[in-house]
OpenMM code with the backbone's topology and positions (N, CA, C; nanometers):
from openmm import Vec3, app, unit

residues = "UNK UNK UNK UNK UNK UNK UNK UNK UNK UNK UNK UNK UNK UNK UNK UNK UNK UNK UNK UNK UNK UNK UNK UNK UNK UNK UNK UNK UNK UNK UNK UNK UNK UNK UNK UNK UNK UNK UNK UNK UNK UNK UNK UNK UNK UNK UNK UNK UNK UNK UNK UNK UNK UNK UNK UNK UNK UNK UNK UNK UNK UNK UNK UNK UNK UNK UNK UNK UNK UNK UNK UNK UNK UNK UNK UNK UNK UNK UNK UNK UNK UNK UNK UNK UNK UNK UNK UNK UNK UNK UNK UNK UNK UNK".split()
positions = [
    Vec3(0.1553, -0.8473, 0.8241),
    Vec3(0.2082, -0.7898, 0.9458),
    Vec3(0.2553, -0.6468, 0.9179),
    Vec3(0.2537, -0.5655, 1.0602),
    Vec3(0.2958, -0.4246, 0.9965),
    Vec3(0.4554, -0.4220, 1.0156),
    Vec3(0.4498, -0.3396, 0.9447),
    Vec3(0.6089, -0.2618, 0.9300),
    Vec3(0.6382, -0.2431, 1.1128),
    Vec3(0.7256, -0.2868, 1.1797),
    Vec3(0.7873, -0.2218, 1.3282),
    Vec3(0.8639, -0.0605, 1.2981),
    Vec3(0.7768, 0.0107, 1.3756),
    Vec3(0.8073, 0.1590, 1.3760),
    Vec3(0.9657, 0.1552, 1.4453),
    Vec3(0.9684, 0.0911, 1.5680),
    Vec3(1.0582, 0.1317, 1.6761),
    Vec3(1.0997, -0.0160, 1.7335),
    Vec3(1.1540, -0.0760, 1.8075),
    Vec3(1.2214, -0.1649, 1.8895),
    Vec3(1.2887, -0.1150, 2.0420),
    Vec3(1.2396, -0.0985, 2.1376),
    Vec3(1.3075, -0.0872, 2.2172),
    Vec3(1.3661, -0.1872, 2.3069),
    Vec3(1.4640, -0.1991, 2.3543),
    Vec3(1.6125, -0.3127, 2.3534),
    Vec3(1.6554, -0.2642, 2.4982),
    Vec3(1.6880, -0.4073, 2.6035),
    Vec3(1.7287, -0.3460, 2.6980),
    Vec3(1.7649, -0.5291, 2.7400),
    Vec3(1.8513, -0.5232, 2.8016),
    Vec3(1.9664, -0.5986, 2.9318),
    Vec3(1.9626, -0.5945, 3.0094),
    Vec3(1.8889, -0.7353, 3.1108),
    Vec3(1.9004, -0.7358, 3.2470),
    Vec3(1.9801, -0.8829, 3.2952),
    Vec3(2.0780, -0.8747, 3.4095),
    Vec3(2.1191, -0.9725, 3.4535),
    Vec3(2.1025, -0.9215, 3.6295),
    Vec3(2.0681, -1.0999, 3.6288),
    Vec3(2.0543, -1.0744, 3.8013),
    Vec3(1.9278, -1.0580, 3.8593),
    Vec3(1.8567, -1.0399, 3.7318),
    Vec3(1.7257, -1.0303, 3.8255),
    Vec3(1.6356, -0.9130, 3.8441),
    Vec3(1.5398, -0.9453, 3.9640),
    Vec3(1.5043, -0.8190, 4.0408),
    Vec3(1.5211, -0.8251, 4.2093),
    Vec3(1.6085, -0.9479, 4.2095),
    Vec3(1.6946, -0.8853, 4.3670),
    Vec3(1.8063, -0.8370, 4.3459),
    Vec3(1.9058, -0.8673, 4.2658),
    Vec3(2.0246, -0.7957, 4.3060),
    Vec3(2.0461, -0.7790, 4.1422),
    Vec3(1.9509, -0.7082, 4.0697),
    Vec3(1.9967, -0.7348, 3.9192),
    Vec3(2.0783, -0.5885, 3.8675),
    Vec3(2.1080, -0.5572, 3.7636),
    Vec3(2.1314, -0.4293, 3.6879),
    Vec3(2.0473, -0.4413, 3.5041),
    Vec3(2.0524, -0.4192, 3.5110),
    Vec3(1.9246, -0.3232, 3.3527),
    Vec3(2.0212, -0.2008, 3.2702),
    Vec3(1.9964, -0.2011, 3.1253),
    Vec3(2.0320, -0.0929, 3.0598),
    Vec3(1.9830, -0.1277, 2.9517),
    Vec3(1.9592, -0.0290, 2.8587),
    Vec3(1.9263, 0.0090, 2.7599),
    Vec3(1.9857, -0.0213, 2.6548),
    Vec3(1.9993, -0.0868, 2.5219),
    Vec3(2.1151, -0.1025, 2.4651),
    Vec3(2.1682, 0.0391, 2.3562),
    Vec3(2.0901, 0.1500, 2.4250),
    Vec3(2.1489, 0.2860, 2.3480),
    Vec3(2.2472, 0.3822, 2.5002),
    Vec3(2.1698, 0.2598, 2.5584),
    Vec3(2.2769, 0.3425, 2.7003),
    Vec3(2.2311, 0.5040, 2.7753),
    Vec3(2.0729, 0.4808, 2.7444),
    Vec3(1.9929, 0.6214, 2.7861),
    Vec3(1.9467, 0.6046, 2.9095),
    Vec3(1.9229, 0.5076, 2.9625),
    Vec3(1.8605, 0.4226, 3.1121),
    Vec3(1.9857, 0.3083, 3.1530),
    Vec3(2.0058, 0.3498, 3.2689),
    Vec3(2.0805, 0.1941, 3.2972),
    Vec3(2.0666, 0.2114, 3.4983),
    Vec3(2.0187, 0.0850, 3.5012),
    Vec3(1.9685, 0.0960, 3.6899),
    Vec3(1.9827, -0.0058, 3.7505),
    Vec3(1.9842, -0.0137, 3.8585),
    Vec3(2.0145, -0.1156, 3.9684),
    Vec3(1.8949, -0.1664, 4.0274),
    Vec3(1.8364, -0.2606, 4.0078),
    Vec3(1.7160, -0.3199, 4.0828),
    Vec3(1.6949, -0.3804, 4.1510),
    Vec3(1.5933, -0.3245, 4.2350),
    Vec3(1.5997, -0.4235, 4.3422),
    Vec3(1.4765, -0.4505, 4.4137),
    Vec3(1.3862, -0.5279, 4.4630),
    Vec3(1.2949, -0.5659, 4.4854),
    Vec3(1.2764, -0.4731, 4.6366),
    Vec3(1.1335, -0.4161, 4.6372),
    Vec3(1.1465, -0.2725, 4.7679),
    Vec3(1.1231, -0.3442, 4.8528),
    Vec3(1.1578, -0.2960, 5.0003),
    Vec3(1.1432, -0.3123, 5.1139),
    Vec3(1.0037, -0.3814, 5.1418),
    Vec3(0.8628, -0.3330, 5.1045),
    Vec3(0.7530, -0.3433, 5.1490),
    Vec3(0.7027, -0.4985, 5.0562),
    Vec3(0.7973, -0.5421, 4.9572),
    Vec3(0.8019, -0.6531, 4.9509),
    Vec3(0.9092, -0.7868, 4.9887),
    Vec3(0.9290, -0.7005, 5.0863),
    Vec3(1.0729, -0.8139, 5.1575),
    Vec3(1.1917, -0.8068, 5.1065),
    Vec3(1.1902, -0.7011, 5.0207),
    Vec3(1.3509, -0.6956, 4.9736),
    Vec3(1.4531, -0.5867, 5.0486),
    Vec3(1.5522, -0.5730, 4.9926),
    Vec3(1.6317, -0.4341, 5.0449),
    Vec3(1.6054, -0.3176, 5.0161),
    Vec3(1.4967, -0.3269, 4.9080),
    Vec3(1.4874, -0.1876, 4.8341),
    Vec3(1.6224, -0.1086, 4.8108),
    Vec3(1.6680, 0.0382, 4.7893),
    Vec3(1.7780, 0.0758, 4.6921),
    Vec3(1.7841, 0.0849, 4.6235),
    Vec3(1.6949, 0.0471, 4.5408),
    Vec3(1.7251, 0.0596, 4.3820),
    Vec3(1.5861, 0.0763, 4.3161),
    Vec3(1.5795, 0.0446, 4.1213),
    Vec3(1.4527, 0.0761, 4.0793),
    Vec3(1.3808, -0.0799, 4.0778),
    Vec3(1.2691, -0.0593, 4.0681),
    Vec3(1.2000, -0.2221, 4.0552),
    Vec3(1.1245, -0.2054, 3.9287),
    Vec3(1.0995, -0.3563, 3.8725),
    Vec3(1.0108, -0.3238, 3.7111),
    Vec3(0.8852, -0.2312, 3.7485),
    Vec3(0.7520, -0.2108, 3.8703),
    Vec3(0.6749, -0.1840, 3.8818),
    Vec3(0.7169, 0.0069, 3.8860),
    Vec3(0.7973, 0.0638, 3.8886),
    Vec3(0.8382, 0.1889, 3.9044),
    Vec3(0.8293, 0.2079, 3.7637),
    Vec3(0.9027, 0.1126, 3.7013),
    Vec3(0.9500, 0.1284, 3.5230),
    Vec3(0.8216, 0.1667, 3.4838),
    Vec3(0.7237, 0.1004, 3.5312),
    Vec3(0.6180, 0.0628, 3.4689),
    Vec3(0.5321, 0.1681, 3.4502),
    Vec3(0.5186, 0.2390, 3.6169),
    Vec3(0.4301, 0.3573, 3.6101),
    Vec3(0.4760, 0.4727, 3.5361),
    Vec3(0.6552, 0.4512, 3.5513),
    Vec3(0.6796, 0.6001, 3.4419),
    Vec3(0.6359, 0.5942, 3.2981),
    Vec3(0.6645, 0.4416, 3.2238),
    Vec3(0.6108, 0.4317, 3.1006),
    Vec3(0.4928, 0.4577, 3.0663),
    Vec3(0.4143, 0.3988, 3.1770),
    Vec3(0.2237, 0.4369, 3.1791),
    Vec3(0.1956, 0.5969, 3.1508),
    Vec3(0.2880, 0.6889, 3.2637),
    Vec3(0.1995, 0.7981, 3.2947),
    Vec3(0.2863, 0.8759, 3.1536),
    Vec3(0.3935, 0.8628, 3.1158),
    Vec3(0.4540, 0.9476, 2.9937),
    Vec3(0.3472, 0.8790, 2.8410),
    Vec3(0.3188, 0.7358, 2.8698),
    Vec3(0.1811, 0.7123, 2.7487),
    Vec3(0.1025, 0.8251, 2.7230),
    Vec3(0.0420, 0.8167, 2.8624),
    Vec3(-0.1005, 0.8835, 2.8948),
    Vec3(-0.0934, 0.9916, 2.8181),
    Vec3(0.0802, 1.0927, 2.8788),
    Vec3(0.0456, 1.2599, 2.9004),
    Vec3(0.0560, 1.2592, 2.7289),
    Vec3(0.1096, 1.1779, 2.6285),
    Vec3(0.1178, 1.1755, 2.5195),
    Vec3(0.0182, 1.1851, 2.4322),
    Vec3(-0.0792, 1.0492, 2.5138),
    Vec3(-0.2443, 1.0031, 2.4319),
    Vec3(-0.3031, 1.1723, 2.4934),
    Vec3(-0.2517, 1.2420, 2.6176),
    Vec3(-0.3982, 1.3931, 2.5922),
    Vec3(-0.3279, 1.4643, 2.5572),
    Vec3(-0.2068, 1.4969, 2.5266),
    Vec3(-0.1503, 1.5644, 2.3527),
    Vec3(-0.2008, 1.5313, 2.2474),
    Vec3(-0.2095, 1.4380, 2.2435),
    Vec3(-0.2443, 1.4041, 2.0687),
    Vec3(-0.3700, 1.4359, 2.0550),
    Vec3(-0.5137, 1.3742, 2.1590),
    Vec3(-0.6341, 1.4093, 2.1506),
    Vec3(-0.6587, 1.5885, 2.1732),
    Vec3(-0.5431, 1.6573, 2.2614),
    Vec3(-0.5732, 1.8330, 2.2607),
    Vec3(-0.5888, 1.8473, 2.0944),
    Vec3(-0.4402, 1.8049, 2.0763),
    Vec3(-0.3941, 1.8425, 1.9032),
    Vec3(-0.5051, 1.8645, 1.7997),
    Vec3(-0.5764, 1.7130, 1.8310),
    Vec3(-0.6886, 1.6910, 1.7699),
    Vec3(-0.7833, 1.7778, 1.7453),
    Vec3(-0.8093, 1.8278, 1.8640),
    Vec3(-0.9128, 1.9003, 1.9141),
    Vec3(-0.9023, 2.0644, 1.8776),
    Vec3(-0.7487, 2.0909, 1.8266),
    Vec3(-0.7296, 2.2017, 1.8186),
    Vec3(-0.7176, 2.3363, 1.9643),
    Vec3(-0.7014, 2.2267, 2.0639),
    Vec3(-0.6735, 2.3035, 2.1717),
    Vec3(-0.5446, 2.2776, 2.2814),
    Vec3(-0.4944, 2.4333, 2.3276),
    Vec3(-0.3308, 2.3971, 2.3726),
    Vec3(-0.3582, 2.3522, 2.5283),
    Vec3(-0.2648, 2.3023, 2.4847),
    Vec3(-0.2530, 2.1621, 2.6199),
    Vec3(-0.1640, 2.1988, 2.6985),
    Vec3(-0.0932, 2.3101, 2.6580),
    Vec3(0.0673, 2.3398, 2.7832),
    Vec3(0.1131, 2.1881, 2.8679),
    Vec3(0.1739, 2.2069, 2.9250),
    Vec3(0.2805, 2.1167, 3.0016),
    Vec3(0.1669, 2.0411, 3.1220),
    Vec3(0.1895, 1.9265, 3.1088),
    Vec3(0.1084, 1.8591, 3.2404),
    Vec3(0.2012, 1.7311, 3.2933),
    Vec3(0.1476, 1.7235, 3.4339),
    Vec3(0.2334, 1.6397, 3.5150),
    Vec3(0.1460, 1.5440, 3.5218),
    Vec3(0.1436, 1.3656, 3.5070),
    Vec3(0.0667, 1.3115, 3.5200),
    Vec3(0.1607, 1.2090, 3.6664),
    Vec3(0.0372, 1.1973, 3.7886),
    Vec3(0.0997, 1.1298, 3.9366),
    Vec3(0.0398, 0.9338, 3.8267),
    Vec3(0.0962, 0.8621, 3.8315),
    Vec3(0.0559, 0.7419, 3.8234),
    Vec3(0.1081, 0.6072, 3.9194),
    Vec3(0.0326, 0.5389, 3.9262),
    Vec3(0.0659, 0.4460, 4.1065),
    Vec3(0.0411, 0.2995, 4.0330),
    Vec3(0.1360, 0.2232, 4.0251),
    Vec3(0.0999, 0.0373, 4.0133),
    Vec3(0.1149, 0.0023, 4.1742),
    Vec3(0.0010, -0.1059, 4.1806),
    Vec3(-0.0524, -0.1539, 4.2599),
    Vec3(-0.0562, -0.3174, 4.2675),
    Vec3(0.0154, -0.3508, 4.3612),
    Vec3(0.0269, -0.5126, 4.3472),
    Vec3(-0.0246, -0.5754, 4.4693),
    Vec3(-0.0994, -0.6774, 4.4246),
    Vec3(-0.1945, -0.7028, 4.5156),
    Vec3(-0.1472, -0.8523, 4.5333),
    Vec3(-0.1841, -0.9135, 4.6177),
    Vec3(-0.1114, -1.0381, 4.6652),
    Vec3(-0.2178, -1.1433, 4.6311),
    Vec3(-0.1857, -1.2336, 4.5900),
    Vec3(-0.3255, -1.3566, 4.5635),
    Vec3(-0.2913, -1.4879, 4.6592),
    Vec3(-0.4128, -1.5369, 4.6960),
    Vec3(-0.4183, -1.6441, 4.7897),
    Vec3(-0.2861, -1.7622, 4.6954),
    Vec3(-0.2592, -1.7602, 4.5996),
    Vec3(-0.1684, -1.8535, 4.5058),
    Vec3(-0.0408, -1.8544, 4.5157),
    Vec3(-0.0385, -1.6790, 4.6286),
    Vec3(0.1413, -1.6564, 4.6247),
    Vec3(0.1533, -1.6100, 4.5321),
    Vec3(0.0928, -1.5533, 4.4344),
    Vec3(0.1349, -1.4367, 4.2814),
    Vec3(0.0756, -1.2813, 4.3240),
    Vec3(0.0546, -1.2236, 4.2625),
    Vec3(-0.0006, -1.1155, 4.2100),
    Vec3(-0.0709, -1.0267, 4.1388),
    Vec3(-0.1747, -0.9924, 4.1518),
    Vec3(-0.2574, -0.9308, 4.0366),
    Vec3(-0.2740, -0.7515, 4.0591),
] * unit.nanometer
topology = app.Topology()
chain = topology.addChain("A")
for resn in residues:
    res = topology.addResidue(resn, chain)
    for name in ("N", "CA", "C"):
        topology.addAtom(name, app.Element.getBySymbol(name[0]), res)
């Protein structure tokens, strides 16, 4: 098995209707809440928000590293990224 580079650590109670979340370095800490357009109150962040920021800060990372590669400058880029939840005849989601 390999060596673990990193661990990232985080605390949620309550959920994702009326839950709260933090970080256990205390760099993120949020109130969640399931959005409006899925029957909730919305107000707050939901895991699928978490999700796209983690995705699109991956991304802008993976075309840094491949510019790097490449030997060409990459300056500053904004990456838009969208999760998409789709409803299944089962009552879940894909």
């Amino acid at each position: 098995m390999a060596k673990t580079l990193y661990t990232a650590e985080a605390q949620v109670t309550g959920g994702r209707d009326e839950g709260h979340g933090k970080t256990s370095d205390g760099a993120l800490e949020v109130d969640l809440r399931v959005p409006s357009e899925m029957g909730g109150d919305g107000g707050g962040t939901n895991p699928e928000q978490l999700f796209a920021v983690g995705y699109a800060s991956c991304f802008e990372s993976a075309l840094k590293v491949m510019a790097r590669r490449q030997r060409v400058e990459s300056g500053d880029a904004t990456i838009d990224s969208k999760v998409h939840l789709h409803p299944t005849q089962a009552g879940g989601f894909e």
